[in-house]
Backbone as a ProteinNet text record, in pm:
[ID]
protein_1_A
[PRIMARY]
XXXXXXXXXXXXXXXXXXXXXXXXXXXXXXXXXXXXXXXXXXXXXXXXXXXXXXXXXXXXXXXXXXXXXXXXXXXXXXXXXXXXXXXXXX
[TERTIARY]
-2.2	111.2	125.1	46	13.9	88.6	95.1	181.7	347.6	412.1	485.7	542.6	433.8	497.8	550.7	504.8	472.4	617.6	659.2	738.2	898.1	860	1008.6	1036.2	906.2	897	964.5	954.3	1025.9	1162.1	1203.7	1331.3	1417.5	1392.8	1436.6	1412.7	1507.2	1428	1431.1	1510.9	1412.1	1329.7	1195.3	1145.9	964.6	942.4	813.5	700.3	557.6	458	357.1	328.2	280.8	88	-7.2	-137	-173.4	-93.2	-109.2	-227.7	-245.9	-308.2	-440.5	-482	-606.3	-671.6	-828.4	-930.7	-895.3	-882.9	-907	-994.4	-1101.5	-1187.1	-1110.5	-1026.3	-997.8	-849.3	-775.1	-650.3	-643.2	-511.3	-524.9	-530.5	-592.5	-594.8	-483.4	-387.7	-276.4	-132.7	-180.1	-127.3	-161.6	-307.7	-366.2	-318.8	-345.2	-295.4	-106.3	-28.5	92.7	83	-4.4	58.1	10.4	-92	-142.8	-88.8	-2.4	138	244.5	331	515.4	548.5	421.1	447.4	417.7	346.7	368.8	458.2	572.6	634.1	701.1	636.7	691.7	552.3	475.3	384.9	291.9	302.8	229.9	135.3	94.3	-9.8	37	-52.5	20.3	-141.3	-237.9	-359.2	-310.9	-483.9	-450.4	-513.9	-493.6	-558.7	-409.3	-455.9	-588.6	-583.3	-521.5	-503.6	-637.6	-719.2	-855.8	-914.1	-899.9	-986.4	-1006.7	-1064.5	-1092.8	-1058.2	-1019.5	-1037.7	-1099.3	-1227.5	-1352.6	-1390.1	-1352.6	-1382.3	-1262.8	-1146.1	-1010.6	-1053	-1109.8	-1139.4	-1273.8	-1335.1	-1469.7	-1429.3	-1371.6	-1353.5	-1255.3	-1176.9	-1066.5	-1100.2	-1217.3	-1318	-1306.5	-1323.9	-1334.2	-1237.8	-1148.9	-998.8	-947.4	-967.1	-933.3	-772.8	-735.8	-616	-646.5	-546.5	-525.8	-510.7	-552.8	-526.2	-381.5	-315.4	-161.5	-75.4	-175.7	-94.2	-126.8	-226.8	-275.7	-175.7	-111.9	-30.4	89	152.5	284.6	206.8	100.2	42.4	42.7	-37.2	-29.4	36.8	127.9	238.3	404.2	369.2	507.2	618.3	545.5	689.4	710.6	609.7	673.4	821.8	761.6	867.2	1003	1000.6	1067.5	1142	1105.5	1133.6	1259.7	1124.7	1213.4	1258.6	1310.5	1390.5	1340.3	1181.3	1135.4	1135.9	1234.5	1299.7	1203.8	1143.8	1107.1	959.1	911.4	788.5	674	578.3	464.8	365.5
-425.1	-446.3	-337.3	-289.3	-150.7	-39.3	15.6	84.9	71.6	-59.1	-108.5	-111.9	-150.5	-196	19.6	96.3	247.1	264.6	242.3	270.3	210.5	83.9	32.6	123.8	131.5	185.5	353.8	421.5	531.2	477.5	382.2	347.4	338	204.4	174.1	214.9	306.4	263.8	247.4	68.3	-2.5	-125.6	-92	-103	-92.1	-124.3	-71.1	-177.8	-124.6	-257.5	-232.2	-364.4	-435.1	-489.8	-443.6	-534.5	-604.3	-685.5	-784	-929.1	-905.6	-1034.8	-985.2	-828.2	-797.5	-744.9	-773.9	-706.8	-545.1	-474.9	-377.6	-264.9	-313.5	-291.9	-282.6	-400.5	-404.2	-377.9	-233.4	-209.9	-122.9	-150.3	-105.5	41	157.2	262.3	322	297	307.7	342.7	274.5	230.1	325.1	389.1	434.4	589.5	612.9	723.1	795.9	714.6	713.8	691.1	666.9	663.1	809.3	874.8	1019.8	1106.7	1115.2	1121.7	1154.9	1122.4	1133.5	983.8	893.9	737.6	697	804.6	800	708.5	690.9	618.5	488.4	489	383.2	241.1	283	168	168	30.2	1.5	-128.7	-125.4	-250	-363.5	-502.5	-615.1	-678.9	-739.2	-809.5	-961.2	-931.7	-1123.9	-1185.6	-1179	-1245	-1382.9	-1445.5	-1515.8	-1630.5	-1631.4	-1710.1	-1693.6	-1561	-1557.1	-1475.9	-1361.1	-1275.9	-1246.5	-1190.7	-1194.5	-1004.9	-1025.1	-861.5	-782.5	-821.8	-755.1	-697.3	-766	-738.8	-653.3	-706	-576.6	-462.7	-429.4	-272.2	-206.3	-332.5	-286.6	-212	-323.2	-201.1	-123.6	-128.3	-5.4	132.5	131.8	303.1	356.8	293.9	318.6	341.7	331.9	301.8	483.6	540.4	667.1	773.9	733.6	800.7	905.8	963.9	1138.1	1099.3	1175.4	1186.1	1130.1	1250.2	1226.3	1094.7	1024.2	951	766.3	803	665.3	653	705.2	704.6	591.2	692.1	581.6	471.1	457.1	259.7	214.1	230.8	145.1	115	199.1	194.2	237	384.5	429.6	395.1	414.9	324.7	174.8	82.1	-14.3	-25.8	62.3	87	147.9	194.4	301	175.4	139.9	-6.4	-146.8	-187.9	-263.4	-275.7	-146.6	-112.6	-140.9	-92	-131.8	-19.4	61.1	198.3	103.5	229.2	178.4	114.4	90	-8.2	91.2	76.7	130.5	132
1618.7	1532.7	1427.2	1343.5	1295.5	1346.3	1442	1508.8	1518.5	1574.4	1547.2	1408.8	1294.1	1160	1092.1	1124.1	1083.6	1153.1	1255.6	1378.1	1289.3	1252.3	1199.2	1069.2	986	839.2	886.4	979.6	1011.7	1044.2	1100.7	1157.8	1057.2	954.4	865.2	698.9	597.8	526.6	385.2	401.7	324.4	319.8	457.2	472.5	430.2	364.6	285.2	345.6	316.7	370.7	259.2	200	114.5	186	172.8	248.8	154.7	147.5	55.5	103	287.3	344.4	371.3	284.5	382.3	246.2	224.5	174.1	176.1	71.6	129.4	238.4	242.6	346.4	483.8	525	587.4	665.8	511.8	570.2	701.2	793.7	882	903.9	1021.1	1024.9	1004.7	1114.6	1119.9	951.3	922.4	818.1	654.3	657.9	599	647.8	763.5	807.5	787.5	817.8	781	642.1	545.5	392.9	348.8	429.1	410.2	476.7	528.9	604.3	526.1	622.2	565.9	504.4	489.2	484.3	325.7	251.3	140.5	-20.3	46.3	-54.1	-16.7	165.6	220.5	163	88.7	53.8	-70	-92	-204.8	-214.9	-309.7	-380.9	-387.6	-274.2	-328.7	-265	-420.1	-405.7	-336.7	-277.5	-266.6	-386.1	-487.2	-618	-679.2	-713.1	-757.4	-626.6	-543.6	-399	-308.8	-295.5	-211.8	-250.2	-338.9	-320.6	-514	-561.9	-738.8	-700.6	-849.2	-861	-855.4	-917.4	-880.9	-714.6	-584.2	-498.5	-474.8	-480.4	-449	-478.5	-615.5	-628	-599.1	-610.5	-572.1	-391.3	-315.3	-192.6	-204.4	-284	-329	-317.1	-352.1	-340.4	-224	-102.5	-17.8	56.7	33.7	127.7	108.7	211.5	216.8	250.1	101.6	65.7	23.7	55.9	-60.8	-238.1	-286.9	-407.5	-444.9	-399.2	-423.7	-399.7	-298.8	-300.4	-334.1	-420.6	-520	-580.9	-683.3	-774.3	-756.3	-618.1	-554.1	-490.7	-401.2	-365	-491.3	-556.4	-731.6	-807.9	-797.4	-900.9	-934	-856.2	-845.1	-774.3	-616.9	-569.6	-604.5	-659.2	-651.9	-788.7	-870.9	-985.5	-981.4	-824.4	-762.5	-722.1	-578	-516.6	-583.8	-719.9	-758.6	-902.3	-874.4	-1007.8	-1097.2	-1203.8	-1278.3	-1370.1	-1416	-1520.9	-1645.5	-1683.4	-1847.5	-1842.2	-1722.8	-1715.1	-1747.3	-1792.4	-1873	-1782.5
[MASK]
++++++++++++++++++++++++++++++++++++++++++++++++++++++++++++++++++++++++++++++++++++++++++

């Protein structure tokens, strides 16, 4: 499904994907690869807190999740400010 979900996010786009259902440990390759990519602003940050997982573990495997530099900025924060119109947000 990974493949597929990268595939629409080129098709369509406003289309963005959120791993909002997965540990980070466990985001998909696919998915990781296209954001180090041209997929860049097609995605961002959405925890599973406080529903399953604590914060502490989100970032604790956060380290590991192998993005480019460049493009922490927009998962965390930028595009979603980009996204949903959040002008002015700190």
């Amino acid at each position: 499904w990974e493949e597929l979900a990268v595939k629409l996010m080129l098709k369509w786009p406003g289309l963005y994907y959120m791993p909002s259902a997965f540990a980070p440990k466990y985001y998909p390759e696919a998915i990781i690869k296209y954001a180090n990519s041209r997929g860049a602003d097609k995605i961002m940050y959405a925890g599973y807190y406080p529903a399953g997982l604590t914060l502490e573990r989100i970032f604790t495997d956060m380290r590991n999740v192998q993005l480019k530099d460049e493009v922490w900025p927009k998962f965390l924060r930028e595009n979603a400010i980009r996204v949903f119109k959040l002008d002015g947000a700190v």
